[in-house]
N, C-alpha and C positions, 0 to 999 in steps of 0.2 A: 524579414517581415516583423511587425508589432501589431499584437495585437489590440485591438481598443481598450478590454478587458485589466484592471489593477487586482492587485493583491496588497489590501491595506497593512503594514507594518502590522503583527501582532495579529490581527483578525482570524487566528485560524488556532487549533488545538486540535488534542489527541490526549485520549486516556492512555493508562500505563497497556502494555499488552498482557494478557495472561496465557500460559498455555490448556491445550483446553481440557478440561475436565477440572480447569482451576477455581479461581474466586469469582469468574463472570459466568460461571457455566449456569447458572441459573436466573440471567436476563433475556428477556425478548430483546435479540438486538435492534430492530427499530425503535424500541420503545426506552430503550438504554442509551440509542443512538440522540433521543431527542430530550431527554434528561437532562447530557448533558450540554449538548448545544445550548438548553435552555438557561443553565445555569453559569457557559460560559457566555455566552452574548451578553448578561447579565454585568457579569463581571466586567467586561470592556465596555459597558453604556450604548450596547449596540441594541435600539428597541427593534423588536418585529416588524414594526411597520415600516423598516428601511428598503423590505426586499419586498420583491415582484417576481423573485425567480427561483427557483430551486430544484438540485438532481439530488438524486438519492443513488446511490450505488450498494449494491446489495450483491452476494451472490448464493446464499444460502439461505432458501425459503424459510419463513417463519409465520406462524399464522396471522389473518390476517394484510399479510405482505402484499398482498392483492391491492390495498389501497396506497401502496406507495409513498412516492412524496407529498402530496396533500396531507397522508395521517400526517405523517413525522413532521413537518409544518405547523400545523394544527396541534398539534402536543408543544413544539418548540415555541408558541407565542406569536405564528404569524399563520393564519387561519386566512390570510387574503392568495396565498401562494400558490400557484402549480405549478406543476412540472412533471418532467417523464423522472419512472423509475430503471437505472440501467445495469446490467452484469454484462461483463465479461472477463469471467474469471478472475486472474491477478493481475489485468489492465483497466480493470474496474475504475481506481481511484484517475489516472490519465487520460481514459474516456470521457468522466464524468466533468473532467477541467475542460476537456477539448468542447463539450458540450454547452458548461454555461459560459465560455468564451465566445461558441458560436451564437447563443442568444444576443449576448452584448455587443457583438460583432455586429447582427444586422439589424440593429435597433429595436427587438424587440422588448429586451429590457434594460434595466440600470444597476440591478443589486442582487447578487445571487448568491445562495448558503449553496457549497456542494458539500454535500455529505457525504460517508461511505461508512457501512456499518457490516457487522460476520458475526458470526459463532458458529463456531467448526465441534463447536462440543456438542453433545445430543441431538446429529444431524435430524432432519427427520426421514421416518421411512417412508416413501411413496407406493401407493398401490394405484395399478394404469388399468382401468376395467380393458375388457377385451371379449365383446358378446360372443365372437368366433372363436375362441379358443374352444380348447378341449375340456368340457362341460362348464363353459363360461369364465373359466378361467382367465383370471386374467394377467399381467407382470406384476413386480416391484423391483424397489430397488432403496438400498442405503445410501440417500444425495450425497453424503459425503465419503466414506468408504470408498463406495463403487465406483465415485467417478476420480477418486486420489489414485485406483489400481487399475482403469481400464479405461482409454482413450476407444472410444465405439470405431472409428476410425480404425485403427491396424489396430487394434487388440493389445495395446501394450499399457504399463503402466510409465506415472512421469518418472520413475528413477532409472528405467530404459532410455528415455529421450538423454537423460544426463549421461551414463554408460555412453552410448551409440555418440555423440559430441567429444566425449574425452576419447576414448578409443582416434577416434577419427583425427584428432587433433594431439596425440601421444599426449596425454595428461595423466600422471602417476599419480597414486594414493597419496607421498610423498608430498606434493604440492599442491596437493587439494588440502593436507594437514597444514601445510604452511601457508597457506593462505587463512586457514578456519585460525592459527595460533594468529597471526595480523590482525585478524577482524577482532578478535578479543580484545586484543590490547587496546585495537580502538573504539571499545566497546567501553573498553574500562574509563576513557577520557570522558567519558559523558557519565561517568558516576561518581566519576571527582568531585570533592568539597560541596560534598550532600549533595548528589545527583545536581549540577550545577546547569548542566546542559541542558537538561529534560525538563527545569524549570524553567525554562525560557517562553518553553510552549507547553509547559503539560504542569495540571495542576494535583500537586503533593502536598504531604501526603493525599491520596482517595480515597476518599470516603465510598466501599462498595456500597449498592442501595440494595432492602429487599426486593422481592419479586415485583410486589407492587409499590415501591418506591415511595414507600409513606417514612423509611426509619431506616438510619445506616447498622449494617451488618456488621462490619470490621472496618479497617483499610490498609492499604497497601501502599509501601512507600515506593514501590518502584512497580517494574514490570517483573511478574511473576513468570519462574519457571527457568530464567535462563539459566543455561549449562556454562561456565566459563569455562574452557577445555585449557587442557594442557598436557605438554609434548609428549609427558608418561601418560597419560590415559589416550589419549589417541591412538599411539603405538599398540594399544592390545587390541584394539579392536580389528573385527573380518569386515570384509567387503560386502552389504547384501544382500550382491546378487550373485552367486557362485563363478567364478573364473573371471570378476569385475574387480573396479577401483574405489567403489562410491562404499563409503562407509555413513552409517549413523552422525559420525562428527562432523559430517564436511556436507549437511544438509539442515535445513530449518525445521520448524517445527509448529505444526498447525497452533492457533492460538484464535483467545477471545478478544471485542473492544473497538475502537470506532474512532473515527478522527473527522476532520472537517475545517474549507477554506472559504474564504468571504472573496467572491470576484466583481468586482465595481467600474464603471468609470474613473477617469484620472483626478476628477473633483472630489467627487465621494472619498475614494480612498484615503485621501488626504485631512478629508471631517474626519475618520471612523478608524486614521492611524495610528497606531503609539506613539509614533517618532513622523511629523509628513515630511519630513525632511529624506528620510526614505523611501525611495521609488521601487516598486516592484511588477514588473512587466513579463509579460508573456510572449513570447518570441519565436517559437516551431513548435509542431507536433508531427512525429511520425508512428505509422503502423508500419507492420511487416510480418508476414509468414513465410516461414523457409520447408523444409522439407521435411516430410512426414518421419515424425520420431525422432526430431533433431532439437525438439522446443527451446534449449539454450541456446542457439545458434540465432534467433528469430530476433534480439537485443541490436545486433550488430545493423545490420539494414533500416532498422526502426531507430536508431539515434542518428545515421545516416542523412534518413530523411527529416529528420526535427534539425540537424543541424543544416542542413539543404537549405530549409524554408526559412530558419535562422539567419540564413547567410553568416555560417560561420563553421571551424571545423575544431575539430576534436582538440589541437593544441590551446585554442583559445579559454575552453572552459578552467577555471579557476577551483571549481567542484564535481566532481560528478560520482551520485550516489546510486547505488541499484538495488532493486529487488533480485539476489541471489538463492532461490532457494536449495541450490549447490553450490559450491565452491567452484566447481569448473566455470560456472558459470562468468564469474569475473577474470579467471584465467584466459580462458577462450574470447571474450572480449577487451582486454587490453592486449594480446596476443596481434587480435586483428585489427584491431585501429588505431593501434599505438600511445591509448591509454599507459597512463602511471599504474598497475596494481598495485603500487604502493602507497598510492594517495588519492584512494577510492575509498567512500564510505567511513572518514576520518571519524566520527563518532559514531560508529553503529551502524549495522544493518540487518535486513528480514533472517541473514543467517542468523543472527545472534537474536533478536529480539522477537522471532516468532512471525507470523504469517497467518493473521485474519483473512486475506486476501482482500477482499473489498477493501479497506480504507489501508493496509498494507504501503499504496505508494503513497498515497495522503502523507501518511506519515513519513515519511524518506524525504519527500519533497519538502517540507514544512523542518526538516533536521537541515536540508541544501539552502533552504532560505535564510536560515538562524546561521547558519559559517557562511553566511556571504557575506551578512550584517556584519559579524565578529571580524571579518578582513578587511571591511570598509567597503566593499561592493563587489561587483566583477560578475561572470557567466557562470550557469550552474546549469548542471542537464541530471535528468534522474531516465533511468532506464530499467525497463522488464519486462522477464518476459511472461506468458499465459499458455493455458489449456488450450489444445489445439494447434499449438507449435509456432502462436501469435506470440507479439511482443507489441509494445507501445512508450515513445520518449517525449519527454518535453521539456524545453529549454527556457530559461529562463534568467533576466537581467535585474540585477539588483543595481540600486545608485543611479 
C-alpha cells in the first residue's frame, strides 16, 4: 500500500536530546515544542499558513496541556489549525504519523505539522480526589516514576517485561553488553566531523531558551547526557534486578526535547522539499500487543504487519531503526525475523541517545530518512515498542 501522505525532503527536525534533570529540565515542553517548530519552519520558508492540520503527541502532562494542539499551533505561527492531541506511551511519535496520514488519506486535509514533544524531568504529581475514601481522601501518584515501576496491569515494572523476554529467549548479560558496545560505535558515526549526521536534521549548536523564551541560557552542541560505554565498564556492573541479566548499560535513559514531521500531498511536498527530486512515501503501519509482561516482544508482530500492508518483508528493507529501550530488545528481534543486528540503528538509537518518549520515534524515523537519502533511496522500517506490552512500525520508501 502507499499512502497518499508525503514527507517533504528536509521538512522535519529534532532538538539535541537531554537527559533529564539536564539543560531542558526547565521547559514547558509544549511550549518548547513550538519554539521550536517556529523557528525551524522559519528556517526552511515553510509559512503557517501552509497547514490545515496538525497532531501533537505528548505523553507527560504539562500545565495547560489541556489545550493541546491548537495551543502549540497558535504559538508555532499557524492559529488556523486543529487537531487531536495523542499519547501512547513510546508509540506516540508512529501514532501520531499513522494519524495525520489518515487525515490526508481521506481528504480531509492537505498539510499537516506532527509534532511530539516530553520531559520526563520534574514529572508532575497527581492528586485524584476521591469523596469516598477514608475521611475524603483521596490518591496520587508520580506520572512519571509510578508509571516507569508499575504497569497497573500485573504489577510489574518495564525492566521485568525486558527480564521475562530475555530469560525466555536465552539472552545473556554478555550479549545484551555486546550489542550496548555496537550501538555505540554506531553512535559514534553520527558524531563524526562535528556531529555531521545530526546536522542533517537537527540544528547546532542549540541555543537553550529561558523559561520564558525571551533570551538564550547557554547551548549545547549535541545531545546531552550520553554514556558512551565500554567493554571495562560494562563488565563491573550487577544486573538490577537480583538473579537477572539487564544491567544499567544495556538500557536507555529517560531524557528531555521534541522533534517533528511535515506530511503533505505529492505536490506540496515537492514546493516545501530541499531536494523535490526526492520522494518520500509512506507505505505500512502496524500495531501489536503480545503478552502480559513481555513488552519487548510486542516489535516483532507490529513490523510484521507494517510490512504486510507494505507488501514487503523484512529482507527488503535497506534500514531499519528502533526504539530499544533494552538491548534485548533488538536481540530478540533480529533473532525472530531474521534482521541484521548488525545493521540496525547505524547511527544511533533510544539506547544511546535517551528516550523522551513522545517524539522518541520522530526522531529514529527522521535518522531512517537521512541513511536512505545518503544511499540513494531504498525501504526503511523503524520499530517499538510501548507501555502496555504494545508496540507500533512504520515503513517507509525513499526515491
Amino acid at each position: 500500500m502507499t499512502f497518499q501522505a508525503h514527507i517533504p525532503y528536509g521538512a522535519y527536525w529534532s532538538t539535541p536530546f537531554a537527559r533529564w534533570q539536564g539543560s531542558f529540565a526547565h521547559l514547558h515542553s509544549v511550549q518548547f515544542a513550538a519554539h521550536v517548530a517556529k523557528a525551524e519552519l522559519a528556517k526552511r520558508n515553510i509559512p503557517g499558513s501552509v497547514f490545515d492540520y496538525g497532531v501533537l503527541g505528548t505523553s507527560v502532562p504539562q500545565k495547560h496541556a489541556f489545550f493541546g494542539l491548537p495551543w502549540l499551533m497558535g504559538m508555532a505561527g499557524a492559529p488556523q489549525v486543529g487537531g487531536p492531541t495523542i499519547g501512547q506511551a513510546c508509540a506516540t511519535s508512529v501514532r501520531c504519523l499513522l494519524a495525520g496520514a489518515q487525515e490526508i488519506e481521506a481528504g480531509m486535509a492537505t498539510t499537516a505539522l506532527v509534532a511530539a514533544c516530553d520531559r520526563t524531568s520534574n514529572g508532575p504529581h497527581l492528586y485524584y480526589p476521591n469523596p469516598q475514601g477514608p475521611g475524603g481522601t483521596g490518591d496520587h501518584e508520580n506520572w512519571v516514576m509510578d508509571n516507569f515501576s508499575c504497569d497497573p496491569l500485573g504489577n510489574h515494572s518495564m525492566t521485568v517485561t525486558a527480564e521475562n523476554v530475555a530469560r525466555k529467549h536465552g539472552v545473556t548479560t554478555e550479549q545484551q553488553h555486546e550489542v550496548t558496545l555496537m550501538r555505540t560505535e554506531q553512535y559514534r558515526r553520527a558524531l563524526a566531523d562535528d556531529r555531521a549526521f545530526h546536522r542533517r536534521y537537527m540544528t547546532l549548536p542549540f541555543e537553550v531558551p529561558s523559561g520564558n523564551f525571551k533570551k538564550t541560557l547557554r547551548t549545547v552542541e549535541g545531545d546531552e547526557g550520553v554514556t558512551l560505554s565500554t567493554a571495562e565498564g560494562l563488565a563491573k556492573l550487577k544486573p538490577v534486578l537480583p538473579g537477572g541479566t539487564l544491567t544499567f548499560g544495556a538500557q536507555t535513559h529517560p531524557a528531555d526535547g521534541n522533534a517533528a514531521i511535515v506530511l503533505t500531498t505529492a505536490d506540496r511536498a515537492r514546493e516545501l522539499s530541499r531536494d523535490p527530486k526526492v520522494a518520500i512515501r509512506l507505505l505500512g503501519f502496524g500495531l501489536a500487543r503480545t503478552e502480559l509482561a513481555y513488552m519487548p516482544e510486542a516489535t516483532i508482530p507490529a513490523a510484521r504487519r507494517a510490512l504486510d500492508q507494505a507488501g514487503l518483508a523484512i529482507k527488503d528493507m535497506d534500514v531499519i531503526n528502533s526504539h530499544n529501550p533494552f538491548a534485548v530488545n533488538d536481540i530478540v528481534f533480529a533473532k525472530e525475523t531474521g534482521a541484521d543486528v548488525t545493521k540496525m540503528n547505524n547511527f544511533g538509537c533510544s539506547l544511546l541517545w535517551g528516550h523522551p518518549q513522545g517524539p522518541t520515534g520522530l526522531r529514529s524515523t527522521i535518522e531512517m530518512i537521512e541513511e536512505l537519502v545518503m544511499r540513494g533511496g531504498g525501504y526503511g522500517m523503524f520499530e517499538g515498542c510501548a507501555a502496555g506490552d504494545t508496540a507500533m512500525a512504520v515503513v517507509i520508501k525513499v526515491g
